[in-house]
N, C-alpha and C positions, 0 to 999 in steps of 0.2 A: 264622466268627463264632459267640459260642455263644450258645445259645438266652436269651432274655430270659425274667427270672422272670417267676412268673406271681402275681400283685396283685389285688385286686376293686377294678376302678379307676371304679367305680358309687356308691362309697364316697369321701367326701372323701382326700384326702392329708394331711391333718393331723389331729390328736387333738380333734373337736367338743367334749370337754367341759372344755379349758378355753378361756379368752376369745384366749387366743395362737392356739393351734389353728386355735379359727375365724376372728379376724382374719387370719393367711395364708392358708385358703380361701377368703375369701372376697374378698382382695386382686387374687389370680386370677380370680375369678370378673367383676369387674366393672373388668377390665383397660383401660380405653380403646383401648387402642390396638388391640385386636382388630376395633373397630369398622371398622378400615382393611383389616383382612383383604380379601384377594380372592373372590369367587367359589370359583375355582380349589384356594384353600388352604382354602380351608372345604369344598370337597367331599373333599381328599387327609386331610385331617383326620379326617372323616369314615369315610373306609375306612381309615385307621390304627385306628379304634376298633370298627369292626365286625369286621376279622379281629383283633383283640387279643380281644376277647368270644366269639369263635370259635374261640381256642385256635390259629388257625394264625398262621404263620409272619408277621413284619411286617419286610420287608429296608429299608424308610425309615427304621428305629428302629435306631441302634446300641446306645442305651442305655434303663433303661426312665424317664428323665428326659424323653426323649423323647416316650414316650408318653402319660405325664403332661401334656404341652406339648400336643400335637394331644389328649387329653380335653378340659381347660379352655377348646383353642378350640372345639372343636364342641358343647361345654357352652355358651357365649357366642353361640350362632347356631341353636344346634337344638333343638325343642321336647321336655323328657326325657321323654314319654310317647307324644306323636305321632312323634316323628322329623322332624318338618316343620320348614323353614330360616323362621323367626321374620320378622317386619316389623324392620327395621334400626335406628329409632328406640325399637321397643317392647324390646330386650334388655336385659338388666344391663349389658352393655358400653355399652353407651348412657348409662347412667344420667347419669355425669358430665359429658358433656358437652351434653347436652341441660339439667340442672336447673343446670345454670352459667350457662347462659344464658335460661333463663326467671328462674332465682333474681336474677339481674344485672338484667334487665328491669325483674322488681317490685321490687327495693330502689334502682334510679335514678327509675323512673318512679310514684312512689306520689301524688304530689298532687292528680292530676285527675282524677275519676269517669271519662273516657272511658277513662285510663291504667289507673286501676287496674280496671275491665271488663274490658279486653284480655287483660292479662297472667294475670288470674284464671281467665279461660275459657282461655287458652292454656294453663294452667298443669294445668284438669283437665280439657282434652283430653289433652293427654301421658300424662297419671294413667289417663286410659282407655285409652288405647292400649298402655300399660305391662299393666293388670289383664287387655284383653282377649288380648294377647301371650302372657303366662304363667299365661293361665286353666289349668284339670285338663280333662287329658285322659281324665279317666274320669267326670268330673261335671262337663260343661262348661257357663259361666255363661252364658244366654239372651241373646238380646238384648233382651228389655225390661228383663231383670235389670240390662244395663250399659248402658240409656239412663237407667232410672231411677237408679241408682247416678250417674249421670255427671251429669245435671239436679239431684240434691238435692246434688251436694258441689258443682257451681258453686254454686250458690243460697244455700248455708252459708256458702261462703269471701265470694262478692261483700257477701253482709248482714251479714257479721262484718267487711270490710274498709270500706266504705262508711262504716257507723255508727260503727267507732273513726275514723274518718279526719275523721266531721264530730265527736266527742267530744273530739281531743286538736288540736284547729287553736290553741289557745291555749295547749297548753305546749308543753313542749322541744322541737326540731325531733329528737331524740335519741330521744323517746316516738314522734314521727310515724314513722321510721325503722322502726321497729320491729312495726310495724300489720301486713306482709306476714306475720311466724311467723305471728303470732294467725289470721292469715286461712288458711294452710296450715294450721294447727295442726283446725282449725275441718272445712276440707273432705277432711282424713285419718280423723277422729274419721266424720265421714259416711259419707266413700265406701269405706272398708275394709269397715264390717260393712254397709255395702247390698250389696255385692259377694260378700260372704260369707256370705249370708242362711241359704244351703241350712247350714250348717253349725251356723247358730245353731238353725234349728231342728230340723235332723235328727241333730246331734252330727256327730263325729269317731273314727274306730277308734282303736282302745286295743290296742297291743301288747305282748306279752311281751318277754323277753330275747332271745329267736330270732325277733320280730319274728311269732309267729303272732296272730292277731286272737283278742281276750280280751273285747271289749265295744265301746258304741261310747256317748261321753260328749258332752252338748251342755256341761256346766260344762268339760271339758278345749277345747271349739271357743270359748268364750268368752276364757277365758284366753290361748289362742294369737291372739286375734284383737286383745285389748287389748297383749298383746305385741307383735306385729306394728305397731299403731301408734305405743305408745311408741316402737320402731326407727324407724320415718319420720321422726317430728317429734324424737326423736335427731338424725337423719345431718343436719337442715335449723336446728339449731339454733346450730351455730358458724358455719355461712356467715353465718347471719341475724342474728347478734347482734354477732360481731367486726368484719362491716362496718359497721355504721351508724358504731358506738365509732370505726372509722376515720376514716369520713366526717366524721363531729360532730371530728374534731378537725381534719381537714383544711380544713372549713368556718369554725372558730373561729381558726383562722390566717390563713385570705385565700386560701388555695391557690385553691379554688374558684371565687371570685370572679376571681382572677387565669386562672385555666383552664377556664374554666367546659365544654369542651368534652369535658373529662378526665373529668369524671361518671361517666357508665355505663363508658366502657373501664376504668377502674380497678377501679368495683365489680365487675364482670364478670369479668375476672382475676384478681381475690383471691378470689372466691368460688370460681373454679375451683381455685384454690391449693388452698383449703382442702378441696372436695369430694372431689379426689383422695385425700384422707383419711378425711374424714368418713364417705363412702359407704360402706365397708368397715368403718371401724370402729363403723359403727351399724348393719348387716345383724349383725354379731355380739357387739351386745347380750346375745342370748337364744338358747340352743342350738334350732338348728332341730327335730329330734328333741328335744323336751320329755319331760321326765319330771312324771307326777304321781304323788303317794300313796293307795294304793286306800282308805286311810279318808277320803281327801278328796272322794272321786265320791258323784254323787248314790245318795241311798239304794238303787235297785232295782239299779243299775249297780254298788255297791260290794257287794249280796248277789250278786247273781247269779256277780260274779268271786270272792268268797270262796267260794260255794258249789263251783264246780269247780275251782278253785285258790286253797287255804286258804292255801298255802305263799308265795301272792307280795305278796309288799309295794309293789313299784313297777312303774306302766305306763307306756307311750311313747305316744307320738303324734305327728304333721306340724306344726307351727305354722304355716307357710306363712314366706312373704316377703313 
């Protein structure tokens, strides 16, 4: 068999800088069905990608499509800086099928203060369990950092959802439907930059072309953070809006009244329809690896890189997920 090329397979598989590129990475990345994986295939996975990084031999892999196949699953299940097998609910392959079903919950069950408590706290425990999953493994986020973070985005989404819910009781049931974005919208806008504090206030590294550290920018960690949540409330935007539009018409027909039973299982499955979609094509919004312009960083940070690199125009940085 002959030797398989060699790749930097630590590097996406597709071209990040356009929006195609990263919608296929990131298709892979948050593959559901990885989540079925076993044990067993998640550790062979695993040693596919440590002797391919090794430069030795991988007789598992006839081809390097293959090896591509076992990165994305051990990408789905391993932490990229710890090496540690993740919480199983807390991974990108989770993603869909976990917010398909809290997103189904809060768009069936929105009318009654005890419903919409549940689903809101259920919804930013998952969000905690998600942030403390895929916390940095080289700046890892405290645990007061992610109770306090977890306490202020329930507390934004319940008071944002509560107070439209007793605001719109007298119009459209179409408007009431709709109370759940507002209310995610609300505890993403919180719980991202609580979560991300260290960054807002200590910046973000600033990289060159060859990715050598150039500076370190707290306006490039803002930016990546307000992107970051535009992507969120992105990926949760067509589950949340084209069901209700469903519902509202399935309810103005009689379906409902006739089936009343059908409620949540319908919403539930459409919105997973849709997730399937959405999740991927709203993680690649916004190229992970950002680019800013060094006349755009704040004044000491945009001299200091002019001073010993007058020649570069643009720097990089992480935006996160």
């Amino acid at each position: 068999m002959a030797p398989l090329p060699r790749v930097d397979i630590d590097q996406p598989k597709y071209d990040q800088s356009t929006y195609l590129g990263r919608a296929k990475h990131f298709f892979l990345v948050t593959n559901p069905l990885n989540v079925l994986a076993t044990n067993k295939k998640l550790e062979e996975a695993r040693q596919i990608v440590l002797k391919y990084r090794a430069g030795k031999d991988v007789p598992e892999c006839e081809t390097i499509d293959d090896v591509w196949r076992a990165k994305y699953l051990y990408d789905s299940a391993f932490h990229p800086e710890t090496g540690e097998r993740q919480i199983i609910i807390g991974r990108m392959s989770a993603q869909m099928p976990m917010n398909t079903f809290i997103t189904g919950g809060m768009m069936a069950f929105y009318k009654t203060t005890r419903a919409v408590v549940f689903w809101q706290w259920f919804n930013q425990t998952f969000n905690a369990i998600v942030n403390y999953t895929n916390r940095s493994g080289a700046s890892p986020v405290s645990k007061s950092q992610l109770m306090t973070s977890y306490c202020l985005a329930t507390s934004g989404a319940l008071a944002t959802a509560l107070s439209l819910n007793r605001a719109v009781k007298k119009m459209s049931p179409l408007v009431g439907r709709l109370v759940p974005l507002v209310a995610v919208a609300a505890g993403n806008c919180i719980n991202i930059p609580c979560m991300r504090m260290q960054e807002i206030r200590n910046g973000v590294v600033l990289l060159d072309e060859k990715n050598t550290e150039v500076g370190v920018s707290r306006k490039a960690a803002c930016l990546g953070i307000t992107a970051v949540i535009l992507s969120r409330i992105g990926m949760a935007i067509p589950g949340m809006t084209m069901t209700p539009v469903m519902m509202n018409v399935l309810e103005q027909r009689g379906f409902l009244a006739k089936y009343p039973n059908w409620n949540a299982p319908i919403q539930t499955l459409f919105c997973g329809f849709v997730l399937i979609f959405a999740t991927p094509l709203g993680c690649a919004f916004f190229s992970q690896r950002a680019a800013i312009k060094v006349s755009s960083l704040e004044k000491k940070v945009r001299e200091n890189i002019q001073k010993k690199r007058p020649d570069l125009d643009t720097v990089w940085y992480n935006k996160g997920l």
